[in-house]
C-alpha positions in Angstrom: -13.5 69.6 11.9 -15.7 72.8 11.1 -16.7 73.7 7.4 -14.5 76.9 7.8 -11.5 74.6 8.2 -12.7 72.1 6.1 -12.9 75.0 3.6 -9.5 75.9 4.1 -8.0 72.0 3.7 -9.7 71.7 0.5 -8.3 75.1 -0.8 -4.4 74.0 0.4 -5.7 71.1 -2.1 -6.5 72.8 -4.5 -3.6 75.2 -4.6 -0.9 72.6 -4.2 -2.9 70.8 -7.8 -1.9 74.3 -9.3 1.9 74.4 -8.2 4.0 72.2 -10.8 4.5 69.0 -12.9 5.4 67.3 -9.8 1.7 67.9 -8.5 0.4 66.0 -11.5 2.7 63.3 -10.7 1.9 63.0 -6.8 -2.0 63.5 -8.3 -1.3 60.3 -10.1 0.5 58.2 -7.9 -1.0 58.8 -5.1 -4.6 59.7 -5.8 -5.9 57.7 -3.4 -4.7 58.6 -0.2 -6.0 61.9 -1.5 -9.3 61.2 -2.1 -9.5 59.1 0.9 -9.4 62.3 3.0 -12.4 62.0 5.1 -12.5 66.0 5.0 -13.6 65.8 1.4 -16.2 63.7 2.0 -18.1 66.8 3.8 -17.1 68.4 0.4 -17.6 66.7 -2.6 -18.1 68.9 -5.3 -14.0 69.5 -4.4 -13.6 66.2 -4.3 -15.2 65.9 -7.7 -12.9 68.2 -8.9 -9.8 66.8 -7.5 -11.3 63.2 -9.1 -11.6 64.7 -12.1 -7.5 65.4 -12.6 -6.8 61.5 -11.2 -8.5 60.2 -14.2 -7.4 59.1 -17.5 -10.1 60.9 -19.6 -10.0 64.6 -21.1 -11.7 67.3 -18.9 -14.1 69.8 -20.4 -12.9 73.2 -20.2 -16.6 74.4 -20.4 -18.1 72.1 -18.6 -15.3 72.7 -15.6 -16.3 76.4 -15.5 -20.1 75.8 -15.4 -19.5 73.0 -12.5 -16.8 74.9 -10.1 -16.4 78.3 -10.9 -19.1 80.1 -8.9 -18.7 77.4 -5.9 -14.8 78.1 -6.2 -14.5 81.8 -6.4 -17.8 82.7 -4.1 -18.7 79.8 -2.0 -21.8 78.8 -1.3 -23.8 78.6 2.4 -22.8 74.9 3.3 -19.2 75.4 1.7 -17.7 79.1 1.9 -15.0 80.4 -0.6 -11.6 79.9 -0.2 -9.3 82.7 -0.7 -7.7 80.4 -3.1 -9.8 82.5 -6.3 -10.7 85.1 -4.9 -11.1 88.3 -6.8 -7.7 89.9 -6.3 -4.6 89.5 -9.0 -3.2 86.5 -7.2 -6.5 85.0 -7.2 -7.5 86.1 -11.0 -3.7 84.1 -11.8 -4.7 81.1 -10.0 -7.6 80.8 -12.2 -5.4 81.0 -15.2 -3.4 78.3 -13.7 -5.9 75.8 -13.1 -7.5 76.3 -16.5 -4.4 75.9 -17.7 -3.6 72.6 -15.8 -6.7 70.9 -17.4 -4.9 71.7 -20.9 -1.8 70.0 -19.5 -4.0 66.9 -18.2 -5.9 67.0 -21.6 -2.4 66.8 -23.3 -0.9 64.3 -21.3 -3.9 62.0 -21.4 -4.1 62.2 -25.4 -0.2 61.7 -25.5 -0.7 58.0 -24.0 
């Protein structure tokens, strides 16, 4: 598998964690045949990410940001953006929705 493609798996991942409820429940019942994908082994600061919603502990809104924003929205040389959050309105929204998503996990992790 090429990084391009590679890319482009991990950013169907990432959009399908932003869809609904029912993401957070697949995230949590199935998070390991997730994170077992031997594509995001050739990316892990995704699979960080990804790891970071199948836990039971709050997320830092901050510290999210300073981790996977740039890689997220401009890529880097070994793993190229996505057009997942790129710069155009659908993009800018999908950004919303995944901070928004951490609040959700946040709440749902100090409700139990």
């Amino acid at each position: 598998m090429t990084m391009n493609s590679l890319t482009l798996f991990t950013g169907m991942l990432i959009k399908k964690l932003l869809c609904t409820n029912i993401c957070h429940f697949l995230m949590f019942r199935f998070p390991c045949r997730i994170l077992k994908e031997k594509a995001l082994d050739d990316l892990p600061l995704y699979k960080s990410l990804l790891e970071q919603f199948t836990t039971m502990e709050l997320i830092d809104q901050a510290k999210l940001c300073t981790l996977y924003e740039s890689e997220l929205k401009k890529g880097t040389k070994d793993s190229p953006a996505t057009s997942v959050f790129d710069n155009s309105t659908e993009g800018k929204k999908r950004w919303v929705d995944l901070r928004n998503r951490v609040v959700e996990h946040n709440i749902r992790i100090l409700a139990k």
